[in-house]
LOKEFI-581105 format. One record per atom (N, C-alpha, C, CB): x, y, z; residue in one letter. Coordinates in steps of 0.001 Angstrom, whole numbers, plus 524288, in hexadecimal, padded with zeros to 5 digits. Each point is the difference from the previous one (the first is absolute). Glycine has a CB too. Example, Ala and Ser with C-alpha at 12.3 -4.5 7.8 and 13.67 -1.06 7.14 Angstrom:
833867E9C681E78a
7FC86804A680000a
80384804B080000a
7F89C7FB6B804DEa
80606808AF7F852s
80334804A68003Cs
7FCFE80442802DAs
804A07FD8C7F79Fs
//
This chain:
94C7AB2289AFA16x
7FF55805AA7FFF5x
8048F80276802FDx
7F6107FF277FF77x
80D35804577FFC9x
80398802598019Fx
7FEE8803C0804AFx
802FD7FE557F74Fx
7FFA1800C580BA7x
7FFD0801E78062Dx
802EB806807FDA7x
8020B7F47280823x
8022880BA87F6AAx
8037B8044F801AEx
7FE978030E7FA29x
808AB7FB1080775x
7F83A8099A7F8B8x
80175803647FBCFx
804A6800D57FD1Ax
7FA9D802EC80441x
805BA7FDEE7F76Cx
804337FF2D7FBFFx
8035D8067880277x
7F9A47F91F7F577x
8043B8097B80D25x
8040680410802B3x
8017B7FD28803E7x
7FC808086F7FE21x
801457F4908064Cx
800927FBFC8051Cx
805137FEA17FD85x
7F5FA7FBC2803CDx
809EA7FEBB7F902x
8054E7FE007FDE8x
804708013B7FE86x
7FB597FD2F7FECBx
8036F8099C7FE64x
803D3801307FE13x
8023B8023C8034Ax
7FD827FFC17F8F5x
800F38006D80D04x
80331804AC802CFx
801AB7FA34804DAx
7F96F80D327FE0Bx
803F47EE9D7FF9Bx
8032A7FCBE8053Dx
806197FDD27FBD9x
7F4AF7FAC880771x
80BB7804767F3D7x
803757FF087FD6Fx
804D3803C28014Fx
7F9487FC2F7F9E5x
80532809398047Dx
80370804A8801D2x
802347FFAC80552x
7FAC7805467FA89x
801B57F87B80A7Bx
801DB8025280473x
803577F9CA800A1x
7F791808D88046Fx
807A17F57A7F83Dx
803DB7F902801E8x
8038E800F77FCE9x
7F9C57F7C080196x
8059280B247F9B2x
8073B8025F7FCC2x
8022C8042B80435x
7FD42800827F3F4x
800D2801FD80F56x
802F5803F680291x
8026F7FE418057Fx
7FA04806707FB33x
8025B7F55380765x
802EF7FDC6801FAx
8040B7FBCC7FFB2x
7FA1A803E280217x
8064F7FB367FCC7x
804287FBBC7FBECx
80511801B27FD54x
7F7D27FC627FD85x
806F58084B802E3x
804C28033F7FC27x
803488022F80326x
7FADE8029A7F903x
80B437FCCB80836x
8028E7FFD2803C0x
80086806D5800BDx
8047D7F55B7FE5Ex
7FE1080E68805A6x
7FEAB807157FFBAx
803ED8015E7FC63x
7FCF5802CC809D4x
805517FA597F3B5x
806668006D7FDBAx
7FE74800217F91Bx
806697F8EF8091Cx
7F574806027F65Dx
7FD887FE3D7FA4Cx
7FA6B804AE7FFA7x
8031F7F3298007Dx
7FEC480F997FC04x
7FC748047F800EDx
7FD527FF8A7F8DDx
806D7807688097Ax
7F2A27F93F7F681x
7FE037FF0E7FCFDx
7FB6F8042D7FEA4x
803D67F76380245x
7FAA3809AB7F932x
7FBF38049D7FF12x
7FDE97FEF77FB71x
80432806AD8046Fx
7F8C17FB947FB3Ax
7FBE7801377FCA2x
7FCAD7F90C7FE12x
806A380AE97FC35x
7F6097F4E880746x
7FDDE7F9CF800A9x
7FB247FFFC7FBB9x
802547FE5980B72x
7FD277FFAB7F1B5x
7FDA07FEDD7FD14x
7F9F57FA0B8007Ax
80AA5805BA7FC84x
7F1A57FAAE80158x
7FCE17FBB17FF8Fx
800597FD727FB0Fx
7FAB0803D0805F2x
806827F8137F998x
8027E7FE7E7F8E2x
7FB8F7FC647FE93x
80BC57FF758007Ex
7F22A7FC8380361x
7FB3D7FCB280086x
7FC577FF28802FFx
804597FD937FCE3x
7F7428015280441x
7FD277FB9E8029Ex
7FB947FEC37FE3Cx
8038F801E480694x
7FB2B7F8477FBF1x
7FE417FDD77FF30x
7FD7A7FB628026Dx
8043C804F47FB69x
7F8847FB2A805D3x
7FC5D7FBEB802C9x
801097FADC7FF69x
7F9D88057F7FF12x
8073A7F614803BFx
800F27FB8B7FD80x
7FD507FB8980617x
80A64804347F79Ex
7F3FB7F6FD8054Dx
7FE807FBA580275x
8050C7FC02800BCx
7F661801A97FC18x
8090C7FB2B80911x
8037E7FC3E7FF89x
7FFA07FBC380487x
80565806BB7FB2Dx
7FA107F5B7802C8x
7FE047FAAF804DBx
7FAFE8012F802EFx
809C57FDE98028Fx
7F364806947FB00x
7FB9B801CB80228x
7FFFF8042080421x
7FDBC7F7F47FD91x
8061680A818029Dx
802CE8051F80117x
7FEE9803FC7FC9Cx
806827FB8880358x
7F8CF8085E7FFA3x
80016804FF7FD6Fx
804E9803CE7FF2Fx
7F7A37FED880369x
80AEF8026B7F89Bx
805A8800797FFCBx
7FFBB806CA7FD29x
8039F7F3677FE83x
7FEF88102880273x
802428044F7FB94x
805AC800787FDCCx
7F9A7804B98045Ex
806787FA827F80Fx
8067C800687FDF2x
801368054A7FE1Bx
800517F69F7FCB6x
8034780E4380775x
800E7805397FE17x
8083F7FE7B7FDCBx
7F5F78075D808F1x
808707FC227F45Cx
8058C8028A7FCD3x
8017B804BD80336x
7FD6A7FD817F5E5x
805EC8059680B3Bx
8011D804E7802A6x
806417FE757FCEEx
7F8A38022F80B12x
8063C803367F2F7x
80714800DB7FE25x
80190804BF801A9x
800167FB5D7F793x
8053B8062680AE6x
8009C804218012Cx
807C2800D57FECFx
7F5457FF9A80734x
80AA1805457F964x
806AE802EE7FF78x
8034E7FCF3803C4x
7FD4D80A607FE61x
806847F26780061x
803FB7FFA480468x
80461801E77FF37x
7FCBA7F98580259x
8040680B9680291x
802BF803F47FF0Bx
808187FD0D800D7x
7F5058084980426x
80CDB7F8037FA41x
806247FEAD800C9x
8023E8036B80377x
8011D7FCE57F788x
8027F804A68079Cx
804188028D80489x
8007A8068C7FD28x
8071A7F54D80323x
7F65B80A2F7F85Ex
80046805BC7FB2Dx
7FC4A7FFDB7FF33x
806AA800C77FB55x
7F5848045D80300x
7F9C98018F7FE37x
801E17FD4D7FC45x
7FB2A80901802AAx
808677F7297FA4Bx
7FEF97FC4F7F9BDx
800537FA3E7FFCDx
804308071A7FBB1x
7FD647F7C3808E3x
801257FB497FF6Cx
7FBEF7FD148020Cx
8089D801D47FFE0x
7F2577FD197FE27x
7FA607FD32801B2x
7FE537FBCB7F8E5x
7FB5A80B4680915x
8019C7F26D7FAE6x
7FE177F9FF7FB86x
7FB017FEE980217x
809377FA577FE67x
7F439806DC7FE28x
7F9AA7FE8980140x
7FDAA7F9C7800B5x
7FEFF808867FA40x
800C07F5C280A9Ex
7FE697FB1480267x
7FA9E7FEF08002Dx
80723800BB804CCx
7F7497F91C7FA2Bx
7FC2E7FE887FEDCx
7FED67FD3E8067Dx
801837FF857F409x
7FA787FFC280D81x
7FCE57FE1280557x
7FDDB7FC9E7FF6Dx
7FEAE80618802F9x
7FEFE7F4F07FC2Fx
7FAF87FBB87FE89x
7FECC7FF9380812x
8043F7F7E67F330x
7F5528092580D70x
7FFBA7FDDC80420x
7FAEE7FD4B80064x
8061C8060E80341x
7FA717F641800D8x
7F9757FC1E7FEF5x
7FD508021B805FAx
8038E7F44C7F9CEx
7F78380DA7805BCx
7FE57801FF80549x
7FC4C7FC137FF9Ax
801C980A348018Cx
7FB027F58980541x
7FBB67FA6F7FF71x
7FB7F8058180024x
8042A7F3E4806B9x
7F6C280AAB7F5F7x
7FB42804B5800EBx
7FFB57FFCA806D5x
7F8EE7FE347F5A5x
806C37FCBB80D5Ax
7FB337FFFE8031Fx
803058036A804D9x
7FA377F5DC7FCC0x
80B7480ABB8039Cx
802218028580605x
8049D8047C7FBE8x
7FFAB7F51480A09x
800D780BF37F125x
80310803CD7FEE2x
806607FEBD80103x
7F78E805A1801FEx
80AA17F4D37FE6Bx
805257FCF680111x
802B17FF187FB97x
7FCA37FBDC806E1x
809328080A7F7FEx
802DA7FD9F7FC22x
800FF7FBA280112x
802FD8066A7FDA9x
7FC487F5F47FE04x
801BD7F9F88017Dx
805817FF9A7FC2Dx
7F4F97FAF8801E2x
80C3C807807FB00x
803E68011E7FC5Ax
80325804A87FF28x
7FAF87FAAF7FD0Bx
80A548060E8018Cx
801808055D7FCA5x
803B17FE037FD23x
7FE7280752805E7x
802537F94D7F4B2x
803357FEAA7FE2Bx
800D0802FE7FBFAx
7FEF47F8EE80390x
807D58057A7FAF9x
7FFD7806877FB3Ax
7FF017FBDE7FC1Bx
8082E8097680238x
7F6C77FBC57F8DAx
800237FD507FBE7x
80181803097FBB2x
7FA2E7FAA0803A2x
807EF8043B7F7B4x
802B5802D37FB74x
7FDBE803177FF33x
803427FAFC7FC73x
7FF6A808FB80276x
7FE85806A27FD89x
7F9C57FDE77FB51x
80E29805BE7FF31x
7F06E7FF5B801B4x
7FC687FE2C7FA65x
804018034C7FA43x
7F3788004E80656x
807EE7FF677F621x
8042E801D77FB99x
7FB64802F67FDC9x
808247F8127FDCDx
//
């Protein structure tokens, strides 16, 4: 049975992309692309997507980035972040 809330996860994913993201790398408009509840070794696991704007050195110059992160239900701990290919 899942400890945390699917808002819980999605805002510990966010606050582990914001820290992580150096002040020099400026990013907006954050998006929720997935989640999803998942089991593993008898673990309770959520796998979120978050894609957001990464702005360049020019308003035009941004590329929309993909996030994969694995949170554990029972303490709300990214155990993962990893990017992953644009969707299409």
């Amino acid at each position: 049975m899942p400890i945390k809330t699917p808002k819980e996860v999605v805002m510990a994913a966010f606050h582990y992309l914001a820290d992580v993201t150096p002040p020099t790398q400026k990013i907006s408009d954050v998006r929720v692309e997935e989640i999803q509840p998942m089991e593993e070794a008898g673990s309770q696991f959520w796998k979120v997507v978050l894609s957001y704007d990464n702005v360049g050195e020019f308003p035009f110059d941004k590329k929309r980035e993909y996030k994969e992160f694995k949170v554990n239900d029972a303490d709300g701990r990214v155990m993962y972040m990893k990017q992953i290919n644009a969707k299409e």
